[in-house]
ZAZA-176339 format. One record per residue: residue in three letters; x, y, z of N, C-alpha, C, CB in turn. Coordinates in nm, 4 decimals, decimal comma, m for minus. Glycine has a CB too. Example, Ala and Ser with C-alpha at 12.3 -4.5 7.8 and 13.67 -1.06 7.14 Angstrom:
2
   r      npx      npy      npz     capx     capy     capz      cpx      cpy      cpz     cbpx     cbpy     cbpz
 ALA   1,3190  m0,5690   0,7800   1,2300  m0,4500   0,7800   1,3200  m0,3300   0,7800   1,1308  m0,4473   0,9046
 SER   1,2850  m0,2250   0,7080   1,3670  m0,1060   0,7140   1,2900   0,0030   0,7870   1,4084  m0,0598   0,5725
This chain:
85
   r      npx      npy      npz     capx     capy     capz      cpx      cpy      cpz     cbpx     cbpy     cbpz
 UNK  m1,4206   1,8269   1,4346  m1,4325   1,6865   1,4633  m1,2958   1,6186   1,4623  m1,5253   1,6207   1,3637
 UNK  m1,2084   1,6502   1,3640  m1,0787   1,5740   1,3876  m0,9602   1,6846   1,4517  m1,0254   1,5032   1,2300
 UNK  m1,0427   1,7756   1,4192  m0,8844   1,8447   1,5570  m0,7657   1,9209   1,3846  m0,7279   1,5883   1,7061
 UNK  m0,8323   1,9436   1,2865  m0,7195   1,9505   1,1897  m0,5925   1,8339   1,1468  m0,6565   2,0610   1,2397
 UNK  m0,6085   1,7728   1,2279  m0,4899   1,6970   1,2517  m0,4642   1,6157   1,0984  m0,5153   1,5883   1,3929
 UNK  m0,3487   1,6523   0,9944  m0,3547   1,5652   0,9047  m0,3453   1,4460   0,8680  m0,3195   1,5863   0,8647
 UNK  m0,3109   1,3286   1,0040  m0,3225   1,2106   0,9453  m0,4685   1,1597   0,9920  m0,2005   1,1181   0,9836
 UNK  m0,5273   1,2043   1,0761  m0,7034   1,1798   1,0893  m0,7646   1,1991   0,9828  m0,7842   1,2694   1,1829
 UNK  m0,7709   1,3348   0,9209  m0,7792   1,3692   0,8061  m0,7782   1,2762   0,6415  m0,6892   1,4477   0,8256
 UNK  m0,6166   1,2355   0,7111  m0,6109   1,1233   0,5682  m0,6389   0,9819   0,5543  m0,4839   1,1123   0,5175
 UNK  m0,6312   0,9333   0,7274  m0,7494   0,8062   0,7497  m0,8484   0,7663   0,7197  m0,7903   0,7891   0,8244
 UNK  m0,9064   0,9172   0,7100  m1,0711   0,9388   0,7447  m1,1138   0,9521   0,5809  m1,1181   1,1098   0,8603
 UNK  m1,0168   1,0565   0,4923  m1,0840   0,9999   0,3806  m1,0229   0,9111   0,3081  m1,1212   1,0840   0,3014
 UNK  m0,9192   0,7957   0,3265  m0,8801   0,7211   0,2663  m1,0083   0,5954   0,3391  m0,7129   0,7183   0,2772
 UNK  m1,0376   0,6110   0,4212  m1,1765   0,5013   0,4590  m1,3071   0,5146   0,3647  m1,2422   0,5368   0,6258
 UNK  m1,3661   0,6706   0,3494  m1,4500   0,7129   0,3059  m1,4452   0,6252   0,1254  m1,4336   0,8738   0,3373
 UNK  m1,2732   0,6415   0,0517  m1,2586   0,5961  m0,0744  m1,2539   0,4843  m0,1020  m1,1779   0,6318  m0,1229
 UNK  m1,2296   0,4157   0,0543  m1,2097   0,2293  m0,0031  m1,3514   0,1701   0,0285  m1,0676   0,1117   0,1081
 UNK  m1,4973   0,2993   0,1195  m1,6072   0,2443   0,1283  m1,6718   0,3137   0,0251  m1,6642   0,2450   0,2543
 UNK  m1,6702   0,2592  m0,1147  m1,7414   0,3982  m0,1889  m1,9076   0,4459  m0,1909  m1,7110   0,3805  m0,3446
 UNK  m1,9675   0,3851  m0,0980  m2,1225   0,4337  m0,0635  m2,1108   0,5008   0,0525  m2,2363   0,3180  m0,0426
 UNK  m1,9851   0,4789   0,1239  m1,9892   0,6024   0,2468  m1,9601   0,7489   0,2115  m1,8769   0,5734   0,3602
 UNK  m2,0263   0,8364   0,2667  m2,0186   1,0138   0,2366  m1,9937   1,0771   0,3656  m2,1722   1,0905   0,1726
 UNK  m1,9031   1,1517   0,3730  m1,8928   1,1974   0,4739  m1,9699   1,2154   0,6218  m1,8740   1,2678   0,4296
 UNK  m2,1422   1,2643   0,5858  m2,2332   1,2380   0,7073  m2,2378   1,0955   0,7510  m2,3766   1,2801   0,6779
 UNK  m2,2236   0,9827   0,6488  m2,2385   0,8654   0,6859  m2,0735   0,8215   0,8084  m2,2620   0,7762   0,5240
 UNK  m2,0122   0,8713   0,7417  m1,8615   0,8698   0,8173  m1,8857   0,9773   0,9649  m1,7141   0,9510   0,6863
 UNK  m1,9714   1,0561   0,9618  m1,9907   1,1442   1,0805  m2,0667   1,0504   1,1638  m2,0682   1,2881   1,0533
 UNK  m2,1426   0,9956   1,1723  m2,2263   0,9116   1,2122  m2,1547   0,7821   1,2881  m2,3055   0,8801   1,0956
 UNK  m2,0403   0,7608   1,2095  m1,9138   0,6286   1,2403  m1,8367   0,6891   1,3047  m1,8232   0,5545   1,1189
 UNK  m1,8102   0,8143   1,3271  m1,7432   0,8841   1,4712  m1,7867   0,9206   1,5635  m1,6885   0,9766   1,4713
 UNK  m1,9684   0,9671   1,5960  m2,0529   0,9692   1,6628  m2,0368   0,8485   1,7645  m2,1577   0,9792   1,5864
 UNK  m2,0548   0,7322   1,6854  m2,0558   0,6153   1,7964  m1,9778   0,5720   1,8547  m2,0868   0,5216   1,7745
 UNK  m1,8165   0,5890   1,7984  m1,6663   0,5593   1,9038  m1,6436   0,7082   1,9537  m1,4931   0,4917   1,8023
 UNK  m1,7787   0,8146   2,0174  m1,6851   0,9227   2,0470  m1,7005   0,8348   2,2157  m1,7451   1,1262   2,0108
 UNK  m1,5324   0,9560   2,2885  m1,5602   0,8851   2,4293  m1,4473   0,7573   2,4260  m1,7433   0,8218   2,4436
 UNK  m1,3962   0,7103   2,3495  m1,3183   0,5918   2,2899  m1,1782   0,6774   2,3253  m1,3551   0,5429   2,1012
 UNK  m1,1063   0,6334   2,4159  m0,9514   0,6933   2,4480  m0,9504   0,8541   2,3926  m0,8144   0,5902   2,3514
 UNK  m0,9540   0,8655   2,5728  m1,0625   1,0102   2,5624  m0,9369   1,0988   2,6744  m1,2919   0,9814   2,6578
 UNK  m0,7836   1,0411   2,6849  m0,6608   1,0347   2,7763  m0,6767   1,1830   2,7023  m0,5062   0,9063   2,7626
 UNK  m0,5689   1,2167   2,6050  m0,5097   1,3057   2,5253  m0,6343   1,3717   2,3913  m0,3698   1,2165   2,4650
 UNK  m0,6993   1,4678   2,3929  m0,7093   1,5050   2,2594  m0,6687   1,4394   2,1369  m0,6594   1,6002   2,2547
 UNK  m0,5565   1,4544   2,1048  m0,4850   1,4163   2,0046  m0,4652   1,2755   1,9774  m0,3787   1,4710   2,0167
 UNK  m0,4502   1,2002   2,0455  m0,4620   1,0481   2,0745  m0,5991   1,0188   2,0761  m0,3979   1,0006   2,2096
 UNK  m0,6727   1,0666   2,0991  m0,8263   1,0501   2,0944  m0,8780   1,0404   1,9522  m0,8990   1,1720   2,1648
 UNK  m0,8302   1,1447   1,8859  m0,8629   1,1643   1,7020  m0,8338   1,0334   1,6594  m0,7520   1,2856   1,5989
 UNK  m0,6778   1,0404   1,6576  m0,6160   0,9403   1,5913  m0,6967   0,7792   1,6224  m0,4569   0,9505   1,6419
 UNK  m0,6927   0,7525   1,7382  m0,7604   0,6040   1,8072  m0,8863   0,6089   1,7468  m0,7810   0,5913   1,9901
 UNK  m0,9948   0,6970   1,6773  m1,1340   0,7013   1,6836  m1,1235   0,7023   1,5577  m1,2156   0,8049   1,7564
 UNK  m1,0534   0,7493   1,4535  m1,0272   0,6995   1,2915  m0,9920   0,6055   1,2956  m0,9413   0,7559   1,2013
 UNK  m0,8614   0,5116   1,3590  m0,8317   0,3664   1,3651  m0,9384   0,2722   1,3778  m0,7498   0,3409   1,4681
 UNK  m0,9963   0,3076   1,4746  m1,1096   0,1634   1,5523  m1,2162   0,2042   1,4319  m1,1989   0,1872   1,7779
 UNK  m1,2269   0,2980   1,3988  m1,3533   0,2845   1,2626  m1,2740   0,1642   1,1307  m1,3830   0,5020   1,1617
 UNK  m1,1393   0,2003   1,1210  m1,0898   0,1081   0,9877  m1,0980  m0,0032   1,0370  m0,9444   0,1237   0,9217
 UNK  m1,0465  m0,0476   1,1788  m1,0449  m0,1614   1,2275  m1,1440  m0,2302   1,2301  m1,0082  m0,1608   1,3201
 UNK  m1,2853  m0,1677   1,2478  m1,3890  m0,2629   1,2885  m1,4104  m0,2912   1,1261  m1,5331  m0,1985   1,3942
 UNK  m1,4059  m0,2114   1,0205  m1,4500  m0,2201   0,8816  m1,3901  m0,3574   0,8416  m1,3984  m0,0920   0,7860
 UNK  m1,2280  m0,3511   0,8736  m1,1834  m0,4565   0,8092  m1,1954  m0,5892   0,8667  m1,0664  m0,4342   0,7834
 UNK  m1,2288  m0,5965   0,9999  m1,2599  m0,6886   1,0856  m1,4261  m0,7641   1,0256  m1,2577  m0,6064   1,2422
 UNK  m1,5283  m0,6739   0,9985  m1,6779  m0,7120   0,9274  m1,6309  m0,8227   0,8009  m1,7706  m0,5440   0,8485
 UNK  m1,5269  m0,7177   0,7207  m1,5258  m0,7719   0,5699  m1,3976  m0,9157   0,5523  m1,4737  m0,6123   0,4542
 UNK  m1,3175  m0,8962   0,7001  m1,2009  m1,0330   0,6956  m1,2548  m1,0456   0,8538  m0,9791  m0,9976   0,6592
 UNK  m1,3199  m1,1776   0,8642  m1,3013  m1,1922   1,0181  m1,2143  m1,2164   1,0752  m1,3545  m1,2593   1,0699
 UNK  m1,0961  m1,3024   0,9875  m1,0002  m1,3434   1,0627  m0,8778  m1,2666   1,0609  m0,9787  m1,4630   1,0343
 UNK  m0,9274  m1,1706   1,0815  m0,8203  m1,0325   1,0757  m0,7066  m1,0272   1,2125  m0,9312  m0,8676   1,0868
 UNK  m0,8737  m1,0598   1,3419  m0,7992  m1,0600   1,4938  m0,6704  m1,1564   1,4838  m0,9118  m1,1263   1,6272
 UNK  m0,6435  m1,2715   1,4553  m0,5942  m1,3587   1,4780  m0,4346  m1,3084   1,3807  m0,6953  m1,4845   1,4479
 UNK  m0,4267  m1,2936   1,2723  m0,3121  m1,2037   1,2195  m0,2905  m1,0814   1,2372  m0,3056  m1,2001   1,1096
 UNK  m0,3992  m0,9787   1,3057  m0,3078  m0,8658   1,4118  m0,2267  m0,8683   1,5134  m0,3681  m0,7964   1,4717
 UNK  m0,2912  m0,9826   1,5815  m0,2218  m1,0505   1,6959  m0,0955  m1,1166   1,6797  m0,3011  m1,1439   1,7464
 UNK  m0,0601  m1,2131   1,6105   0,0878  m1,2445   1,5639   0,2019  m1,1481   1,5297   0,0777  m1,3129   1,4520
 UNK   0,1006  m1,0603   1,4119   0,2026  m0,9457   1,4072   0,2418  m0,8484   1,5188   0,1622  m0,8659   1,3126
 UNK   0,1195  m0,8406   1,6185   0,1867  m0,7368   1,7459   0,3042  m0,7597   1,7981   0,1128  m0,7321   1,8701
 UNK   0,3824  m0,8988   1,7840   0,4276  m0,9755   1,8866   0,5997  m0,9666   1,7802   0,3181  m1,1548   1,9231
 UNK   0,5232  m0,9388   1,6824   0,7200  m0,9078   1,5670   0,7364  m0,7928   1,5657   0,7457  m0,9428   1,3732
 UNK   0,8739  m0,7810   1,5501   0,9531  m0,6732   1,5667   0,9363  m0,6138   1,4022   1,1162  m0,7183   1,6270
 UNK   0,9310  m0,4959   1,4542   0,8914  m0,3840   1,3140   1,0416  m0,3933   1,2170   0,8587  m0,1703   1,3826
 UNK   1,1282  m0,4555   1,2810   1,2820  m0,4580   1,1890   1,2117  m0,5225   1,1037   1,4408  m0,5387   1,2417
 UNK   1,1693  m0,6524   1,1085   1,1538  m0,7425   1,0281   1,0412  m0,8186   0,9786   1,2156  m0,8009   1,0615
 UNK   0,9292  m0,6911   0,9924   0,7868  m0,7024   0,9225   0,8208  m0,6549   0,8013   0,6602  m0,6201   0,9854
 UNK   0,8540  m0,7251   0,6668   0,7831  m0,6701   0,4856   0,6736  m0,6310   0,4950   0,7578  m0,7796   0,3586
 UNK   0,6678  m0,5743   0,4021   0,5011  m0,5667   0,3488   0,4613  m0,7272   0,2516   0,4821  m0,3935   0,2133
 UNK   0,5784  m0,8079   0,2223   0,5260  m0,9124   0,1607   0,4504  m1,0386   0,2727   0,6505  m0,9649   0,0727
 UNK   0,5065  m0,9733   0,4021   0,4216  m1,0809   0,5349   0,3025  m1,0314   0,5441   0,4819  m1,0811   0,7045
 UNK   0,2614  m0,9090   0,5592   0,1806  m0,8190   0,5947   0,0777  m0,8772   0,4690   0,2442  m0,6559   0,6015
């Protein structure tokens, strides 16, 4: 399902630990439905289909998540902290 790939891998269960009623089948089930989701590259495919699962999670639990992803797309990674973030 993830291709080995270790940062899918560590997405996938660093999601699983910050949802602690999700179990892995339940997390199989949350890749089931974005499969087909940037479907260009294999490898880009993994990675994009663990993202859009954290994304939609944190998007449910902060709605106004869209609106400060968006600002930040638009700054330069020189000068993003983690204290803006």
């Amino acid at each position: 399902m993830l291709g080995g790939l270790p940062l899918a891998i560590a997405q996938a269960f660093a999601f699983m630990r910050q949802n602690e009623g999700l179990n892995i089948t339940n997390y199989c089930d949350l890749w089931e439905q974005n499969q087909g989701v940037g479907d260009e590259d294999p490898t880009t495919a993994i990675i994009f289909n663990t993202l859009i699962i954290a994304l939609r999670d944190i998007k449910l639990k902060l709605p106004t998540v869209d609106c400060v992803l968006d600002i930040i797309a638009y700054l330069s990674p020189d000068y993003l902290t983690k204290q803006l973030i």
